[in-house]
mmCIF file of the C-alpha atoms, coordinates in Angstrom:
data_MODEL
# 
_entry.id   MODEL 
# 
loop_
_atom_site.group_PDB 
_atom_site.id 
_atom_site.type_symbol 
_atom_site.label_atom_id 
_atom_site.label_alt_id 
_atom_site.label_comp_id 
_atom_site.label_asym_id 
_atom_site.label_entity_id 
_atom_site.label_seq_id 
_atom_site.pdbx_PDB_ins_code 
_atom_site.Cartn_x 
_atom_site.Cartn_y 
_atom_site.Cartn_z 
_atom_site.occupancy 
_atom_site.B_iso_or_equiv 
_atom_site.pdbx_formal_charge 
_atom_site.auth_seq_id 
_atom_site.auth_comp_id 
_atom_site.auth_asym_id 
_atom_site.auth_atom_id 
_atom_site.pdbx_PDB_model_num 
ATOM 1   C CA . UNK A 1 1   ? -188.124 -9.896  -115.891 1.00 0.00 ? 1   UNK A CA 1 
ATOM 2   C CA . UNK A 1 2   ? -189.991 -9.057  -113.113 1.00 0.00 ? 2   UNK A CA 1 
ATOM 3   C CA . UNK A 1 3   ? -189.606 -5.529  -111.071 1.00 0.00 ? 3   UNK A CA 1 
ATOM 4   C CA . UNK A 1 4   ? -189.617 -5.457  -107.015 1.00 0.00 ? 4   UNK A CA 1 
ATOM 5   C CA . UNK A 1 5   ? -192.945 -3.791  -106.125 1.00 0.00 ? 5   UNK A CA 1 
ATOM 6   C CA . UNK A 1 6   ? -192.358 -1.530  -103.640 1.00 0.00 ? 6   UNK A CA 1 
ATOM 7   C CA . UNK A 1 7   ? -194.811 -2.010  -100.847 1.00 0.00 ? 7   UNK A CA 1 
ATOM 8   C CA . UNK A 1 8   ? -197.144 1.162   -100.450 1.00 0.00 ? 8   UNK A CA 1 
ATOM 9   C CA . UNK A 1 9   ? -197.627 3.440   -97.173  1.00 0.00 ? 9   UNK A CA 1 
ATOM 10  C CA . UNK A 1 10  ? -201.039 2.515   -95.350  1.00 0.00 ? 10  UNK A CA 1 
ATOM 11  C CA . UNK A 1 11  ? -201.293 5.263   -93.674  1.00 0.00 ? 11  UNK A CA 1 
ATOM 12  C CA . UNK A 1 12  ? -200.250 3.321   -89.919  1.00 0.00 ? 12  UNK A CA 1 
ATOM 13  C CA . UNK A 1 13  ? -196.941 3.101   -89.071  1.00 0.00 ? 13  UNK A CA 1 
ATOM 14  C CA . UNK A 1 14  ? -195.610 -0.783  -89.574  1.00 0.00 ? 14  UNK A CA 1 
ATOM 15  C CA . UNK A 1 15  ? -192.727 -2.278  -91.014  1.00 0.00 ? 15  UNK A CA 1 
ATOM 16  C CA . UNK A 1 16  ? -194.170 -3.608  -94.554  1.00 0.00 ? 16  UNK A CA 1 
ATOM 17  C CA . UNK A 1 17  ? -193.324 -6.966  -95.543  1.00 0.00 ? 17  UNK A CA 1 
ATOM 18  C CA . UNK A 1 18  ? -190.104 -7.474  -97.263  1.00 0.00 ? 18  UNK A CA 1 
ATOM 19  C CA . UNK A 1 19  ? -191.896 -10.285 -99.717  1.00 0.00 ? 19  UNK A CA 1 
ATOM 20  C CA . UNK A 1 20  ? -193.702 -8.997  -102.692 1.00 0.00 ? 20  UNK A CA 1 
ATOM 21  C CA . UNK A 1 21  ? -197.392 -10.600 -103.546 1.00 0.00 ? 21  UNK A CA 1 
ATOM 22  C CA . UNK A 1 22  ? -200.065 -10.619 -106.174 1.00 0.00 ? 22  UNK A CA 1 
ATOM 23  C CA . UNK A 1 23  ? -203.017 -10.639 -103.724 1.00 0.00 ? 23  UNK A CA 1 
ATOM 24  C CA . UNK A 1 24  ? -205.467 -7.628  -104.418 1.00 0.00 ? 24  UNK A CA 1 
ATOM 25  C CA . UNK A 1 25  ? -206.810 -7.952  -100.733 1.00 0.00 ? 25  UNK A CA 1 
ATOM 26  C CA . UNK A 1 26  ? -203.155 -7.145  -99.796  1.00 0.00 ? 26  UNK A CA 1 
ATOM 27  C CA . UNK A 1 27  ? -202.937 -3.348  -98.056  1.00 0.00 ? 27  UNK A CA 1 
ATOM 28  C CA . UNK A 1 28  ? -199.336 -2.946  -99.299  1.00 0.00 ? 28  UNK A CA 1 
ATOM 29  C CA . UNK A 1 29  ? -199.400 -4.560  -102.541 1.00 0.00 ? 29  UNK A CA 1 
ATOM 30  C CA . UNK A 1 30  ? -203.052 -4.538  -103.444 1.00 0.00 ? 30  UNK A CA 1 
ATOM 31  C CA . UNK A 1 31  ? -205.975 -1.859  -103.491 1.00 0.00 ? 31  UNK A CA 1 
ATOM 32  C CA . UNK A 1 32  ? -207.478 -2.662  -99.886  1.00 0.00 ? 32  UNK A CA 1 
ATOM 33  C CA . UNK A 1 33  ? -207.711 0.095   -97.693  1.00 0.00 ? 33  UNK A CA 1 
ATOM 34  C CA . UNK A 1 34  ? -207.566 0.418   -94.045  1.00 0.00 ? 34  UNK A CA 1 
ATOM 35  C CA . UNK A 1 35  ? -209.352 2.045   -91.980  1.00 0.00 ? 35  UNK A CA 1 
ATOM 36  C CA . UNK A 1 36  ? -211.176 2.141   -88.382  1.00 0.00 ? 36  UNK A CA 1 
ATOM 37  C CA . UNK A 1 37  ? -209.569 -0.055  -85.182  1.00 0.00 ? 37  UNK A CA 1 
ATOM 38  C CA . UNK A 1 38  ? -205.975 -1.654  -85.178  1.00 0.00 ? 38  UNK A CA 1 
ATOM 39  C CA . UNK A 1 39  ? -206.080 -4.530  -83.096  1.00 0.00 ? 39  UNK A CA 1 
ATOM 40  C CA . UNK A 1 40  ? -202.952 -7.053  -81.555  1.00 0.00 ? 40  UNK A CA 1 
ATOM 41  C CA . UNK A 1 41  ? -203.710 -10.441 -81.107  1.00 0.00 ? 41  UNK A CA 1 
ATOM 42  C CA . UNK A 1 42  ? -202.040 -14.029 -80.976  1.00 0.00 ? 42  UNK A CA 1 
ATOM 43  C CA . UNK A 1 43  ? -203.036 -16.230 -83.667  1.00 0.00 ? 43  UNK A CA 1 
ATOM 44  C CA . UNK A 1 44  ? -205.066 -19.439 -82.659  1.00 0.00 ? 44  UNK A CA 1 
ATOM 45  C CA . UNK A 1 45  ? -205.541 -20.821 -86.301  1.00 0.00 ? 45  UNK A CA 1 
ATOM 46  C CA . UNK A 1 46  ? -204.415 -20.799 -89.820  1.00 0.00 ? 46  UNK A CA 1 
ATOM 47  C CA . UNK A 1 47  ? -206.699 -23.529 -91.043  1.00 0.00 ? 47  UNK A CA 1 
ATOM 48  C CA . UNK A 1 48  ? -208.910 -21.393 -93.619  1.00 0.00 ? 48  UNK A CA 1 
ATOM 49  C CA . UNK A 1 49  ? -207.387 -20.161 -96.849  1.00 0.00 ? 49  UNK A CA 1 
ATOM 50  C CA . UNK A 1 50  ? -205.601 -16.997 -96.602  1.00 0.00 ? 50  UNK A CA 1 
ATOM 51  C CA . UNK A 1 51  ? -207.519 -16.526 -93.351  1.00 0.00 ? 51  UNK A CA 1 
ATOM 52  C CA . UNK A 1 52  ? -206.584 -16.457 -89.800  1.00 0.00 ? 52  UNK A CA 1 
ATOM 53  C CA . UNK A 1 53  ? -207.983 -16.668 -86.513  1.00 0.00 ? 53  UNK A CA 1 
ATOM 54  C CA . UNK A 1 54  ? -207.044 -13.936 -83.769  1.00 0.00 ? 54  UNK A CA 1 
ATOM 55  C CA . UNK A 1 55  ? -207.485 -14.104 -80.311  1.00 0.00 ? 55  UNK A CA 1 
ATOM 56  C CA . UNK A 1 56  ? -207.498 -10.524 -78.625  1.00 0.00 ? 56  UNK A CA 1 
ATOM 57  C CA . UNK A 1 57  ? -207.671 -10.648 -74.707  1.00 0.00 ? 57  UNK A CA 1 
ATOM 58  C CA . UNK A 1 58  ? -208.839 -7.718  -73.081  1.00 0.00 ? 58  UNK A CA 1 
ATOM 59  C CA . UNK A 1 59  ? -209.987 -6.194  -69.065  1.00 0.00 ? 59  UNK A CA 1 
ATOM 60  C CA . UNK A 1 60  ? -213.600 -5.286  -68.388  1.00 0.00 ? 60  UNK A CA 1 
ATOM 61  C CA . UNK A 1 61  ? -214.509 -3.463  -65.323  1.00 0.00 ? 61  UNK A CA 1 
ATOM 62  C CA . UNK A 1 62  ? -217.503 -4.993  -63.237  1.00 0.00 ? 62  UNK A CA 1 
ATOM 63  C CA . UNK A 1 63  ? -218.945 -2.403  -60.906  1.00 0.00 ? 63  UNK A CA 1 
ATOM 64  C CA . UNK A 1 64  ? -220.722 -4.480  -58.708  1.00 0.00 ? 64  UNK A CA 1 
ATOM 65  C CA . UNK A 1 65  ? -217.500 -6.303  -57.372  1.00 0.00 ? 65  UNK A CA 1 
ATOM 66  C CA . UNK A 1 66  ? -215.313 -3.232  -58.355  1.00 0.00 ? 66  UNK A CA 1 
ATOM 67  C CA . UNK A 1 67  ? -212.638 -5.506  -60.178  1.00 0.00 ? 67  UNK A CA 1 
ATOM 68  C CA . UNK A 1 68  ? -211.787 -6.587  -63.808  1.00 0.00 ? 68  UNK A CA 1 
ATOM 69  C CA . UNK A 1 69  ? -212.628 -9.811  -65.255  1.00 0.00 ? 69  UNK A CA 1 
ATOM 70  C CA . UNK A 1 70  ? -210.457 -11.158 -68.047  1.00 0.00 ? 70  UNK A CA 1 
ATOM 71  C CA . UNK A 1 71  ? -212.183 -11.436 -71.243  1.00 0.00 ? 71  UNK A CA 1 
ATOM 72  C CA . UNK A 1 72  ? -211.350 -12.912 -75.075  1.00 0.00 ? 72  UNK A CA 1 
ATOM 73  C CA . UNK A 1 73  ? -212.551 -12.104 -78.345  1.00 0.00 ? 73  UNK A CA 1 
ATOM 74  C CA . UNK A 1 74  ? -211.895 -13.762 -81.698  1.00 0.00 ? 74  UNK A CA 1 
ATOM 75  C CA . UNK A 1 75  ? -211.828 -12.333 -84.795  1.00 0.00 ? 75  UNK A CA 1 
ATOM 76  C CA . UNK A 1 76  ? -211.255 -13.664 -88.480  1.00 0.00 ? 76  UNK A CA 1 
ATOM 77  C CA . UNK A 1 77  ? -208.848 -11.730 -90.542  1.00 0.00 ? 77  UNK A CA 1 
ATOM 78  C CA . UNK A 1 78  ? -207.437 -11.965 -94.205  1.00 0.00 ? 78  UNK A CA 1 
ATOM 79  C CA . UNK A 1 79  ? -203.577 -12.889 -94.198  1.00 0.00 ? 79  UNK A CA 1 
ATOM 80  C CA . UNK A 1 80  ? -202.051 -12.215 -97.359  1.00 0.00 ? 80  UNK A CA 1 
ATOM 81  C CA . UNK A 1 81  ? -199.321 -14.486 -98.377  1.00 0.00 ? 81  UNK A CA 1 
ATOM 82  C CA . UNK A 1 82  ? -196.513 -12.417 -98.263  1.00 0.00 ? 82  UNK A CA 1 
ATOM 83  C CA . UNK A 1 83  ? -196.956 -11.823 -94.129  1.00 0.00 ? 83  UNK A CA 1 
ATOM 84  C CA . UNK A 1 84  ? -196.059 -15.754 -93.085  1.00 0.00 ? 84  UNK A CA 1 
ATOM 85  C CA . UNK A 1 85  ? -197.734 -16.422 -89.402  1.00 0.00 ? 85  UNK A CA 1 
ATOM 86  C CA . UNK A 1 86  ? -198.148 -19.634 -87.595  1.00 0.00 ? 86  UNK A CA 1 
ATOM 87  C CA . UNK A 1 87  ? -199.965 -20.619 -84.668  1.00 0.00 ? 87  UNK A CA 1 
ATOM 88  C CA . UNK A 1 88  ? -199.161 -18.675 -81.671  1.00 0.00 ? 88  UNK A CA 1 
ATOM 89  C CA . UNK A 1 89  ? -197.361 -15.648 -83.026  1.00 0.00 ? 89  UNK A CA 1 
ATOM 90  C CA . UNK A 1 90  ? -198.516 -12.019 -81.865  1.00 0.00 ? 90  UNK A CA 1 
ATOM 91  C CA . UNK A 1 91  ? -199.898 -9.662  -84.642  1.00 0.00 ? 91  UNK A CA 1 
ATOM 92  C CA . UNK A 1 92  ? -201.172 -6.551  -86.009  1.00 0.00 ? 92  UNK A CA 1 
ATOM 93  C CA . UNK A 1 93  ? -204.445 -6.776  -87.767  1.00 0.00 ? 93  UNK A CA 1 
ATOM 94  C CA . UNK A 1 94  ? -206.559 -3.582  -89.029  1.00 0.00 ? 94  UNK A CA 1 
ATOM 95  C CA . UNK A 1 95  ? -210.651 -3.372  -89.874  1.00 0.00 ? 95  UNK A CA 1 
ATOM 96  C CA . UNK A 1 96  ? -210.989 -3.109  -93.791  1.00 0.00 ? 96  UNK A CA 1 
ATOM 97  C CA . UNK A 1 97  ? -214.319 -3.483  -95.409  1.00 0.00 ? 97  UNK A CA 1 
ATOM 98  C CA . UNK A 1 98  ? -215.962 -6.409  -95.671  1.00 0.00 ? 98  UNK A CA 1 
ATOM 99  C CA . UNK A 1 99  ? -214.309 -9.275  -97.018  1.00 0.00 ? 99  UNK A CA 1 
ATOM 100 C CA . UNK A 1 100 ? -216.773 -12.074 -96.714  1.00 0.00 ? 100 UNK A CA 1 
ATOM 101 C CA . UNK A 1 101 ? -219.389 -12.701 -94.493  1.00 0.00 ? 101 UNK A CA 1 
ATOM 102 C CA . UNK A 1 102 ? -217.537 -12.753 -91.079  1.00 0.00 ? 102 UNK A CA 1 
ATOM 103 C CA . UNK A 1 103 ? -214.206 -11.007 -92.091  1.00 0.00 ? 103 UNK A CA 1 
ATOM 104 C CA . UNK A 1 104 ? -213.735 -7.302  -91.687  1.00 0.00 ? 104 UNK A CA 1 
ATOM 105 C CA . UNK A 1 105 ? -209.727 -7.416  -90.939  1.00 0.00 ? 105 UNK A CA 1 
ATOM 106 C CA . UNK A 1 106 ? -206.538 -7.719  -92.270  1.00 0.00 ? 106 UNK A CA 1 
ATOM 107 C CA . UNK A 1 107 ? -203.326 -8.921  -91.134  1.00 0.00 ? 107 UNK A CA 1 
ATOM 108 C CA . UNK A 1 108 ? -200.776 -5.711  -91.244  1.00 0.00 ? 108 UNK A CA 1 
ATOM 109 C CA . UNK A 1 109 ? -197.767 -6.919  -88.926  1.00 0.00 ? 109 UNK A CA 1 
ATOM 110 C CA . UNK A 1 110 ? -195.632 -9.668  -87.741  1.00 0.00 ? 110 UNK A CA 1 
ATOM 111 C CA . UNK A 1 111 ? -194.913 -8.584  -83.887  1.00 0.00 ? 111 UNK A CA 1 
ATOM 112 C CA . UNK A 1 112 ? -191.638 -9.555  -83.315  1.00 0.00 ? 112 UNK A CA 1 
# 
């Protein structure tokens, strides 16, 4: 019979996930640790295995014309399988160490 795993405290406060997983890059039920920039994003794609795409829009300042331009940034970020995301919802992801060669984050939060 199997036990309910508690999820354990990362350190940033989020609501952990109420499913239970076996995933050692998970920061509540594995051995990843966070650490460095939290980041909220809307997904733009789930396509990769237990992988998402975020899109993270942000305001930079040009002097010259003394107004803000809108700019985007996307970033690749583990999603362990007990945090369920689609396309188009808003969410939490922290930088971990390096995952593979382009992923450095990991999903934390569902926004509601």
């Amino acid at each position: 019979m199997k036990q309910k795993q508690e999820a354990r405290n990362i350190g940033i406060p989020v609501t952990p996930p109420t499913e239970n997983c076996t995933d050692t890059n998970c920061p509540f039920h594995g051995v990843l640790p966070v650490r460095g920039q939290v980041l909220v994003g809307t997904v733009v794609s789930t396509k990769m295995k237990d992988s998402i795409l975020v899109r993270r829009e942000y305001l930079h300042y040009v002097t010259k014309y003394e107004r803000f331009e809108r700019r985007a940034s996307k970033y690749p970020a583990h999603c362990p399988p007990c945090i369920k995301v689609k396309v188009g919802d808003q969410v939490k992801i922290a930088e971990c160490r390096p995952l593979s060669k382009t992923i450095s984050f990991v999903t934390i939060e569902k926004m509601k």
